[in-house]
C-alpha positions as CSV (number, residue, x, y, z in Angstrom):
1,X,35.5,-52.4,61.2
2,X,34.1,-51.2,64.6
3,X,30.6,-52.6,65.6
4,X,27.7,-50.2,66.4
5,X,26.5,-49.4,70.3
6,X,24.6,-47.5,72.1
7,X,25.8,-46.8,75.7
8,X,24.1,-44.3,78.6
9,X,25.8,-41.7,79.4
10,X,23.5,-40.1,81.6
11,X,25.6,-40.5,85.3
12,X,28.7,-41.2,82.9
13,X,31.7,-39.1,84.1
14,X,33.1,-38.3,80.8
15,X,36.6,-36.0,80.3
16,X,37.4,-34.5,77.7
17,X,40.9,-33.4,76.9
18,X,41.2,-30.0,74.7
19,X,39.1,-26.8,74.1
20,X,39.7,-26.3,70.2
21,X,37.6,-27.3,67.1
22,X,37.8,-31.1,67.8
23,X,36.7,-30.9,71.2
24,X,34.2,-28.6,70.7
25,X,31.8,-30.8,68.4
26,X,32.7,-33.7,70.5
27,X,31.1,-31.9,73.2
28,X,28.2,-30.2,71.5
29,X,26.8,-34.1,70.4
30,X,27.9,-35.7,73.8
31,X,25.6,-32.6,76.0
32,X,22.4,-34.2,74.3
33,X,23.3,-37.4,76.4
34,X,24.8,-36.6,79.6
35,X,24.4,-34.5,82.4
36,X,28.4,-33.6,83.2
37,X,31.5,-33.0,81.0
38,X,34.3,-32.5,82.3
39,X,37.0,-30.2,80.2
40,X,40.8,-29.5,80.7
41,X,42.6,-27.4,78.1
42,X,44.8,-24.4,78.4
43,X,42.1,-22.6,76.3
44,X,39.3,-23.2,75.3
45,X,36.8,-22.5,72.2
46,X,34.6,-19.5,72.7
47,X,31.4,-22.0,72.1
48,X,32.9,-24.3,75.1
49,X,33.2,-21.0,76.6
50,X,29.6,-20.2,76.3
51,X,28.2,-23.5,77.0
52,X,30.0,-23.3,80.6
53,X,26.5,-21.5,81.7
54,X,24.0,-23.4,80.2
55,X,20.7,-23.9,80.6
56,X,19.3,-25.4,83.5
57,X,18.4,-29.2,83.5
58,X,20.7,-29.4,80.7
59,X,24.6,-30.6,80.2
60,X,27.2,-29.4,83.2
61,X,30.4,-28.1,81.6
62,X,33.0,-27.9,84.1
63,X,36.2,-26.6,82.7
64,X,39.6,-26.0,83.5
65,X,41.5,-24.0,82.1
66,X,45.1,-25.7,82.5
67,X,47.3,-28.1,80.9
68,X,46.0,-31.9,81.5
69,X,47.5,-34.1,84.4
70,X,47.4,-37.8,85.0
71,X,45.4,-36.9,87.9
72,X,42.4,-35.6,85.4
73,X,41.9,-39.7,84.6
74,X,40.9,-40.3,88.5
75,X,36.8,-41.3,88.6
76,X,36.8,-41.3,84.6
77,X,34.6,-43.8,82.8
78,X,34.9,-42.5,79.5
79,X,38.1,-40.3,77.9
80,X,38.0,-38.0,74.9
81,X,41.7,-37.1,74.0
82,X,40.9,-34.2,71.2
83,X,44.2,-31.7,71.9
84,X,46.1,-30.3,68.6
85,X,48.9,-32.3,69.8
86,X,49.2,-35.9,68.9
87,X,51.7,-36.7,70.9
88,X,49.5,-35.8,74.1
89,X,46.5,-37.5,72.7
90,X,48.6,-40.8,72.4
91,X,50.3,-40.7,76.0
92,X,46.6,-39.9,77.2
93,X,45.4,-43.1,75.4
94,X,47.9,-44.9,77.1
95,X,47.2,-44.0,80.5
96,X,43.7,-44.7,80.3
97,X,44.3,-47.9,78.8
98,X,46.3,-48.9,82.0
99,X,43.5,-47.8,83.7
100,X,41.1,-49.3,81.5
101,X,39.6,-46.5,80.9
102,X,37.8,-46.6,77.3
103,X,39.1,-43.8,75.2
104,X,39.1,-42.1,71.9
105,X,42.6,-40.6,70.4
106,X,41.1,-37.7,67.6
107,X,44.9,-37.9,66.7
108,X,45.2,-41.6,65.8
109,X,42.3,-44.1,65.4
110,X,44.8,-46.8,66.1
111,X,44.6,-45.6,70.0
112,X,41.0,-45.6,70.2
113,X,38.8,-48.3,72.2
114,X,36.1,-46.5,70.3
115,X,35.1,-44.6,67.4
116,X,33.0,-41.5,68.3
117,X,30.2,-41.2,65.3
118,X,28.6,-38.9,63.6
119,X,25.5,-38.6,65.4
120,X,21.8,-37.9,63.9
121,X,19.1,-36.8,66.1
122,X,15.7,-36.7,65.9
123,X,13.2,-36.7,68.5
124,X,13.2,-40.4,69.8
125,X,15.1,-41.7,67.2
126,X,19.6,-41.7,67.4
127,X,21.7,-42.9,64.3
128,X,25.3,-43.1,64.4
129,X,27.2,-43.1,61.6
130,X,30.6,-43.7,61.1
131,X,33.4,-45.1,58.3
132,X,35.8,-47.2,60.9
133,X,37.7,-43.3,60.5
134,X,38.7,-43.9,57.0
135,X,36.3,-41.7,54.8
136,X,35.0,-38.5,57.0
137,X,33.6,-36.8,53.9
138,X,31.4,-40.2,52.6
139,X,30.2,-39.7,56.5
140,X,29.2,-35.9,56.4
141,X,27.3,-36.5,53.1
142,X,25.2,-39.8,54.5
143,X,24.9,-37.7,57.9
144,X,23.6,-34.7,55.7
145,X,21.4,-37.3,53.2
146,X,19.7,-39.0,56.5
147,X,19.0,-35.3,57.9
148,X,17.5,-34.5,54.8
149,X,15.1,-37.4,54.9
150,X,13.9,-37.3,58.3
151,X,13.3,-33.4,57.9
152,X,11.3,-34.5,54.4
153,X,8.9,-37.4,57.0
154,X,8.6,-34.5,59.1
155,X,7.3,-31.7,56.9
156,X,4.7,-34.2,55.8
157,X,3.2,-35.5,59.5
């Protein structure tokens, strides 16, 4: 069972490793809290693609477009290893590790120094929800139930 925080990301230098589904969503929560991502993959999404020019005052994507290299780790506080291959993810962990580094594995939650929630927003108020990575649906239908809830306190203010 993994215990709930709340950390700053704002000055953060966060990497994460992949551009495909994973990655992507990863990213799309994590640019509501910090002001630079950093993104190796060989490709990437076409919605990483698109957030690469993003608003001003918003999120920085930097990406490139390569395969990763130990050198990627160098500055990093926080790691996101979300590639299609598990074997990367896991040699990834373990670098960062020797680094101490904290990082999440999407591959295998036994790599992980964290669990990276489902994330609710609304306005002032953050909830993180997650099931210690053993039930992903009983997360998407709580996520969905609180949503559904704080849009019914809204209509009514």
């Amino acid at each position: 069972m993994y215990f709930p925080i709340f950390v700053d990301l704002t000055d953060r230098e966060i990497l994460v490793v992949g551009g495909g589904t994973v990655a992507s969503r990863r990213i799309r929560v994590l640019t509501g809290f910090c002001e630079h991502i950093t993104v190796v993959a060989p490709e990437v999404s076409q919605e990483i693609a698109r957030s690469i020019s993003s608003e001003p005052g918003g999120c920085i994507l930097t990406v490139f477009q390569r395969p990763f290299e130990p050198s990627d780790l160098d500055g990093r506080q926080i790691v996101l290893a979300a590639t299609d291959d598990a074997v990367l993810n896991r040699r990834i962990a373990e670098m960062c590790r020797a680094k101490g580094i904290p990082v999440n594995d999407c591959s295998d939650q036994r790599f992980c120094d964290f669990q990276f929630p489902s994330v609710v927003r609304d306005e002032d108020v953050v909830i993180g929800i997650n099931a210690s990575g053993k039930n992903h649906r009983l997360v998407k239908e709580t996520r969905q139930s609180i949503e559904r809830c704080l849009d019914a306190g809204n209509s009514r203010s």
